[in-house]
C-alpha positions as CSV (number, residue, x, y, z in Angstrom):
1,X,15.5,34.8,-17.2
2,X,16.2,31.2,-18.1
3,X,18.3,30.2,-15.2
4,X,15.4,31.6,-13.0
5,X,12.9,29.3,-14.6
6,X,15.2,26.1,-14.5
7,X,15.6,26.9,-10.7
8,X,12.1,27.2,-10.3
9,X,11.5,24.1,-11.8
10,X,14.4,22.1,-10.7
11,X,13.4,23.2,-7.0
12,X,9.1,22.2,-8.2
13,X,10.7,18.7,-8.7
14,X,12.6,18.3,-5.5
15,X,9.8,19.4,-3.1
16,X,7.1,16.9,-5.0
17,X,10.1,14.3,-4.9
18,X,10.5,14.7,-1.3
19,X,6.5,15.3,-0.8
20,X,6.1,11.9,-2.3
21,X,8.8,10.4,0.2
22,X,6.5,11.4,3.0
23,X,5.3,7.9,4.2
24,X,2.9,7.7,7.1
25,X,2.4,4.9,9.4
26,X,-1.0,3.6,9.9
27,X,-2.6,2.2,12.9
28,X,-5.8,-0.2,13.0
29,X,-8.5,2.2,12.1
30,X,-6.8,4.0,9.0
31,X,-6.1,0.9,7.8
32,X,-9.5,-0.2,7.9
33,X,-10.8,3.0,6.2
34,X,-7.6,2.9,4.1
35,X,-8.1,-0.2,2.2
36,X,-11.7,-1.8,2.6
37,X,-13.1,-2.0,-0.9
38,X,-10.2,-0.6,-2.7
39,X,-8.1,-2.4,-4.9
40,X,-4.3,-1.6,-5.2
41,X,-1.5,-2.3,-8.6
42,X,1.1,-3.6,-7.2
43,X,4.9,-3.4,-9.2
44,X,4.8,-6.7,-10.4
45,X,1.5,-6.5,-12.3
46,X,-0.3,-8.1,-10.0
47,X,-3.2,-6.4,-8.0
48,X,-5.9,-7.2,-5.1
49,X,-8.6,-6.2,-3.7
50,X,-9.8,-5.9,-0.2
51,X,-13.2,-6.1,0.7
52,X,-14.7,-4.7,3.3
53,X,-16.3,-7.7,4.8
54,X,-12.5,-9.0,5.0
55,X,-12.4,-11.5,1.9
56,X,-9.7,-10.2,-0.6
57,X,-8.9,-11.2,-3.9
58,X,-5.2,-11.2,-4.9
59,X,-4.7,-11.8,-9.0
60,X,-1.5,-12.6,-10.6
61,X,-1.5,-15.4,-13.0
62,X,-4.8,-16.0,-11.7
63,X,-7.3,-15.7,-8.7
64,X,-6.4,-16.4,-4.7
65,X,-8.9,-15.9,-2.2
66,X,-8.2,-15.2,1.0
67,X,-9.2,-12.8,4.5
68,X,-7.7,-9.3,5.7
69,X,-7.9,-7.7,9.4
70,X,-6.2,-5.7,11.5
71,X,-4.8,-6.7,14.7
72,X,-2.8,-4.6,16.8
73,X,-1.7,-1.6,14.2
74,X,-0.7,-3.7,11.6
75,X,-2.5,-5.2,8.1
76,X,-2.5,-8.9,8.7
77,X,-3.5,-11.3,5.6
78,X,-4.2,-15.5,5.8
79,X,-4.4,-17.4,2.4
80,X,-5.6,-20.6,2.6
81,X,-4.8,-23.7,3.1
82,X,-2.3,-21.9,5.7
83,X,-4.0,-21.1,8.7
84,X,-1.6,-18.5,10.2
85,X,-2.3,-14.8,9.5
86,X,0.7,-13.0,8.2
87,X,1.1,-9.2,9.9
88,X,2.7,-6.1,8.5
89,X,2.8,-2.4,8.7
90,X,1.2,-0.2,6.4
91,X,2.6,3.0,5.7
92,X,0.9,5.2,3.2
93,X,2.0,8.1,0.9
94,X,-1.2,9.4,-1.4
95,X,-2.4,6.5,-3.0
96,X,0.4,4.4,-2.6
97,X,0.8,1.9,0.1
98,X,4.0,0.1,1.6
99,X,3.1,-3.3,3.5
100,X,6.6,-4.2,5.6
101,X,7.1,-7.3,7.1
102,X,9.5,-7.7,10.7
103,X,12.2,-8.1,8.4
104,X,12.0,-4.7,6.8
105,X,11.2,-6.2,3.1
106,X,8.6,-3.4,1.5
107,X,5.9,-4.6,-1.3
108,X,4.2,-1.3,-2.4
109,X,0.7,-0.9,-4.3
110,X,-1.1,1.8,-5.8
111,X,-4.6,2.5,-5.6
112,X,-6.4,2.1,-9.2
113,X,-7.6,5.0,-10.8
C-alpha cells in the first residue's frame, strides 16, 4: 500500500508543479483588470502597487512614483525624470506575474495576500 501512496503523491506534485508552469499571456484589457489596484512582492523584497488611475508606487529602499498603461498588449511603466515609457509582456500564472522585456529578461511578482 505504501508505494501506491508515494505514487499518488509524487504524481499530486508533478501535476501542481506543471499546473503552476502554465503562464498565460496577457493582452491590453486583462492587464488592466489584472493589476489596477493590486499590489505585487516581487523576489527581491521589493513591491509596488498599481493604481488604477495609472500612478504606481514602487518601494525598495524607499518610495518611487511613477505612471502605468497599456499600449499595444503589453504593460508599459515611465518613472520620472525619464520621459520614455518602458513596455513589456505580462504573462500571468495565479497570482503570480512575469513582466518580460524584448530581450527575454523575466522580473516576476506575486500578488499580496
Amino acid at each position: 500500500m505504501r508505494p501506491f501512496i508515494a505514487a499518488l503523491a509524487a504524481q499530486m506534485f508533478l501535476a501542481a508543479a506543471a499546473h503552476a508552469q502554465e503562464w498565460v499571456v496577457l493582452r491590453a484589457p486583462q492587464i488592466t483588470q489584472a493589476l489596477a489596484d493590486v499590489r505585487l512582492h516581487y523576489e527581491d523584497g521589493a513591491w509596488q502597487e498599481f493604481r488604477s488611475s495609472g500612478a504606481t508606487l514602487y518601494f525598495a529602499r524607499g518610495e518611487s512614483w511613477g505612471s502605468w498603461r497599456t499600449q499595444g498588449d503589453k504593460y508599459c511603466s515611465q518613472w520620472p525624470p525619464r520621459v520614455e515609457w518602458a513596455c513589456y509582456e505580462l504573462h500571468q500564472s495565479g497570482t503570480t506575474f512575469r513582466f518580460v522585456d524584448d530581450l527575454g529578461n523575466s522580473t516576476i511578482g506575486r500578488v499580496a495576500q
